[in-house]
Each structure stands twice: as structure tokens, then as C-alpha cells.
MMTF fields as JSON, N, C-alpha, C and O atoms, coordinates in Angstrom:
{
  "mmtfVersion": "1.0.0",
  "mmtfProducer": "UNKNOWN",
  "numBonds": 203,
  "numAtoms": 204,
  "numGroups": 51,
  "numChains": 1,
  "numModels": 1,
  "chainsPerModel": [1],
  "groupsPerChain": [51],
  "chainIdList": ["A"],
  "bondAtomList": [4, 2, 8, 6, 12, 10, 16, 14, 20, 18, 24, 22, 28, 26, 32, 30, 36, 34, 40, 38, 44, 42, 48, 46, 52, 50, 56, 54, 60, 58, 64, 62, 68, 66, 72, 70, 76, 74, 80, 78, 84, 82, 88, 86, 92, 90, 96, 94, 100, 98, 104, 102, 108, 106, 112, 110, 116, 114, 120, 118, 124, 122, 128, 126, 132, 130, 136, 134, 140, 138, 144, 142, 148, 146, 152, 150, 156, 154, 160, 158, 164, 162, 168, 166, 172, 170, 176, 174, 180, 178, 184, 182, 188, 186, 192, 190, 196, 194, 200, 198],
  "bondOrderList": [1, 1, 1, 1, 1, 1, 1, 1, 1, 1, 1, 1, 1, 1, 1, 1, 1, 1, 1, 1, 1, 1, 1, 1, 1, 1, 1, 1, 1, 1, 1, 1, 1, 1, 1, 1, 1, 1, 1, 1, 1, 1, 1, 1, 1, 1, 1, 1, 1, 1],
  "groupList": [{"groupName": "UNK", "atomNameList": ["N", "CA", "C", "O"], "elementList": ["N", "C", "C", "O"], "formalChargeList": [0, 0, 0, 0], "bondAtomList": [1, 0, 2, 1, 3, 2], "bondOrderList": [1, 1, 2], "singleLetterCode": "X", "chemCompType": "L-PEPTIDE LINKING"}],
  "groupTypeList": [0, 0, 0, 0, 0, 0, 0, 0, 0, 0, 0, 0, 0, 0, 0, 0, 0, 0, 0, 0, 0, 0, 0, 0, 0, 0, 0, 0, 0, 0, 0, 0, 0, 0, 0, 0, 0, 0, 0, 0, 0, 0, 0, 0, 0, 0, 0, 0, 0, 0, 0],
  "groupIdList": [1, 2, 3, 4, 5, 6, 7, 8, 9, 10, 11, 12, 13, 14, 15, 16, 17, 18, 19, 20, 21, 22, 23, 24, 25, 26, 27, 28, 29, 30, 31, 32, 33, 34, 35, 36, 37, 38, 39, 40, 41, 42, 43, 44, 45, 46, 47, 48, 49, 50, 51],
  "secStructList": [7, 6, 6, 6, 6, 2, 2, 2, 2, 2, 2, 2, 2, 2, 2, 2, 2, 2, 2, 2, 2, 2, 2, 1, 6, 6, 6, 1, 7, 7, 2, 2, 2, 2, 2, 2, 2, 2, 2, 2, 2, 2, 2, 2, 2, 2, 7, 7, 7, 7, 7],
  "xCoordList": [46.622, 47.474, 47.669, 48.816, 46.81, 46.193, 47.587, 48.335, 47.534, 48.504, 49.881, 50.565, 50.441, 51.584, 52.282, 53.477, 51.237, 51.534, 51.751, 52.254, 51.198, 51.466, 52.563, 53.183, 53.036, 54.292, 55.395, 56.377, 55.187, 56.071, 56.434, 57.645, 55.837, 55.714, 56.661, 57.584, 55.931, 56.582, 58.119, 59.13, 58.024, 59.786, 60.759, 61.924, 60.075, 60.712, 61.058, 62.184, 59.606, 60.113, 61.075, 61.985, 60.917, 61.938, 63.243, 63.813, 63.989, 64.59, 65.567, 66.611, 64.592, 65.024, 65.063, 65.435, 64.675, 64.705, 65.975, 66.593, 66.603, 67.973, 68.729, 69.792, 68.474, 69.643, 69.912, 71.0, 68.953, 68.973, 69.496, 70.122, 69.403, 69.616, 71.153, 71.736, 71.699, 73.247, 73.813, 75.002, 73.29, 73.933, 73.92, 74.604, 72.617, 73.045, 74.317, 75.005, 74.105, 75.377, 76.593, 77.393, 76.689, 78.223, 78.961, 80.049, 77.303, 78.061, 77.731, 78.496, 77.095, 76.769, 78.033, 78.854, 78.613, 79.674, 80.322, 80.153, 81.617, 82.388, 83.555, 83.902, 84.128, 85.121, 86.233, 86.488, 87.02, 87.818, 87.457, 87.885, 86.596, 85.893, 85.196, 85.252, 84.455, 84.069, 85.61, 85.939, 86.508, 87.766, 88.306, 88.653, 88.358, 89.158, 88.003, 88.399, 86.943, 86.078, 86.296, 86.571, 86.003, 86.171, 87.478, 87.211, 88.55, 89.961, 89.851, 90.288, 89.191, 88.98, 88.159, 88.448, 86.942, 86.115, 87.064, 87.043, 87.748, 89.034, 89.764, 90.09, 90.328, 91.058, 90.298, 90.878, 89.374, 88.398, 88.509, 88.925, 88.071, 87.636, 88.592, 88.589, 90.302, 90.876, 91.785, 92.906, 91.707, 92.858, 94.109, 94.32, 94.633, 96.135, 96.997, 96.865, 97.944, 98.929, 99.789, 100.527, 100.159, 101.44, 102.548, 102.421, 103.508, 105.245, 105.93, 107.094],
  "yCoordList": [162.091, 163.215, 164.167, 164.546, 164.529, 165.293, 164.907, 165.68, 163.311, 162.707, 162.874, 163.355, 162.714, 163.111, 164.337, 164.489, 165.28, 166.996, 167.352, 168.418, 166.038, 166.514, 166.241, 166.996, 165.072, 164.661, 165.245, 165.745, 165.156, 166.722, 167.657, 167.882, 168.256, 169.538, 169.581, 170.349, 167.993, 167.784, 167.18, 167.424, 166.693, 166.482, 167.371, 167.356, 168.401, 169.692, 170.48, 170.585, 171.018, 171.362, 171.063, 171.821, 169.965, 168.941, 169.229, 170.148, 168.755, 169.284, 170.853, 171.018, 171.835, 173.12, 173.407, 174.477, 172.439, 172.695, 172.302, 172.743, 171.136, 170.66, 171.26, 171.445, 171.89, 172.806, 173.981, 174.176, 174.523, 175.761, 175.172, 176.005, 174.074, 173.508, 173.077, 172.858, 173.028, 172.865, 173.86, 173.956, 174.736, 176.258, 177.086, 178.081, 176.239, 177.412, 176.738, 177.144, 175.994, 175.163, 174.93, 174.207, 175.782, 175.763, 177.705, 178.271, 178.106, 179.523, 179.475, 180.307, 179.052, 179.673, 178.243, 178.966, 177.123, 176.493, 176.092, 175.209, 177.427, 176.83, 176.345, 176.912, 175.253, 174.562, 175.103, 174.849, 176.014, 176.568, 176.905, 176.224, 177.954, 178.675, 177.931, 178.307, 176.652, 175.769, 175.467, 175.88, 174.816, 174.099, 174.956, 174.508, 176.564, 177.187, 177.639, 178.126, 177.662, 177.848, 176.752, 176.834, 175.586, 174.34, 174.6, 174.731, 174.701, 174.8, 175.864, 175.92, 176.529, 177.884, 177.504, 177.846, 176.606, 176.068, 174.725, 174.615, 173.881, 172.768, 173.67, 173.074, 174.998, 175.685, 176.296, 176.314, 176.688, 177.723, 176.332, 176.259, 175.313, 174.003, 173.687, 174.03, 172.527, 172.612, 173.695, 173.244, 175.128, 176.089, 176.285, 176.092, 176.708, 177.142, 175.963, 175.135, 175.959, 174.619, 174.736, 175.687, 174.034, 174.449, 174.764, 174.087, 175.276, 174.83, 174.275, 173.89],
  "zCoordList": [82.472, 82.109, 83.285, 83.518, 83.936, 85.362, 86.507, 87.107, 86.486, 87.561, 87.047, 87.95, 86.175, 85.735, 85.396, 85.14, 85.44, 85.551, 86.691, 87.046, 87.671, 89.165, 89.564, 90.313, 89.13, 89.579, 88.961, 89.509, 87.952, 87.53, 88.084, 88.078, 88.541, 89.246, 90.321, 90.595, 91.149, 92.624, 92.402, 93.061, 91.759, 91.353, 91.029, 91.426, 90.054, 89.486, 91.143, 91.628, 91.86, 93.336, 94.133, 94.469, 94.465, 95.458, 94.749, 95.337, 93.621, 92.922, 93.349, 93.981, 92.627, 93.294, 94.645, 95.126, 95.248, 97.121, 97.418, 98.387, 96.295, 97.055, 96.576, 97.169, 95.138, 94.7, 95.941, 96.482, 96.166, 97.136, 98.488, 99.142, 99.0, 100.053, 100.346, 101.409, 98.639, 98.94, 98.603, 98.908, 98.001, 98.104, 99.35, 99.589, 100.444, 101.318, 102.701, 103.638, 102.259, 103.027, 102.852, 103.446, 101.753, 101.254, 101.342, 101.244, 101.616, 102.037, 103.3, 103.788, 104.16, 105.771, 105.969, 106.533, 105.938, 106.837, 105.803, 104.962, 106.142, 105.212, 106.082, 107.119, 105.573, 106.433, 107.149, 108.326, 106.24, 107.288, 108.187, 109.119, 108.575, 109.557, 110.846, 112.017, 110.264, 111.383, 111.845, 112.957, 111.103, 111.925, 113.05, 114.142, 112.593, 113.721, 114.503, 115.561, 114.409, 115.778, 117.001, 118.198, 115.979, 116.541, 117.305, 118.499, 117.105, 117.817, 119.038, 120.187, 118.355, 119.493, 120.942, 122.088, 120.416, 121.662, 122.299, 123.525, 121.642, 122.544, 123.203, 124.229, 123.25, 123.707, 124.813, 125.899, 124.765, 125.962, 126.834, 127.991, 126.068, 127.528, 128.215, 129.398, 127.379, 128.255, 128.578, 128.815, 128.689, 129.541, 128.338, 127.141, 129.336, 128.508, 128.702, 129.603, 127.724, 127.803, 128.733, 128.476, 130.069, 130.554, 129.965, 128.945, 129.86, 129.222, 130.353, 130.241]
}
């Protein structure tokens, strides 16, 4: 009974670790924001576009 209260436990944990783990990754990178950084750092590297 001892061993199965344990695993319980550790499943229930792990569990709430990934809930929290995809919540915080959906507010610290959110996609728009990476894309135009991202555009912003291709732009610093190669220069300005000729015309």
C-alpha cells in the first residue's frame, strides 16, 4: 500500500510540473514576438537592402 501512495504522489507531481511547464512557455515565447525579433536580428546581420 506504502509503494503505491508513492507513486501516486510522484505521478500527481510530474504531472503538475508539466502543466506549469507549458504554461510558462506559452506566456514568456509567444510567437509573434519571437518571429519579429527573429527578423530584426536577419536584418542587423545582413545590413540594409540596396535599391
Amino acid at each position: 500500500m506504502k509503494r503505491s501512495c508513492k507513486l501516486y504522489r510522484i505521478l500527481v507531481f510530474f504531472s503538475i510540473l508539466l502543466i506549469f511547464a507549458c504554461v510558462t512557455i506559452n506566456i514568456y515565447f509567444p510567437a509573434e514576438k519571437v518571429e519579429s525579433v527573429a527578423g530584426e536580428i536577419v536584418e542587423d546581420i545582413r545590413g540594409p537592402n540596396p535599391e
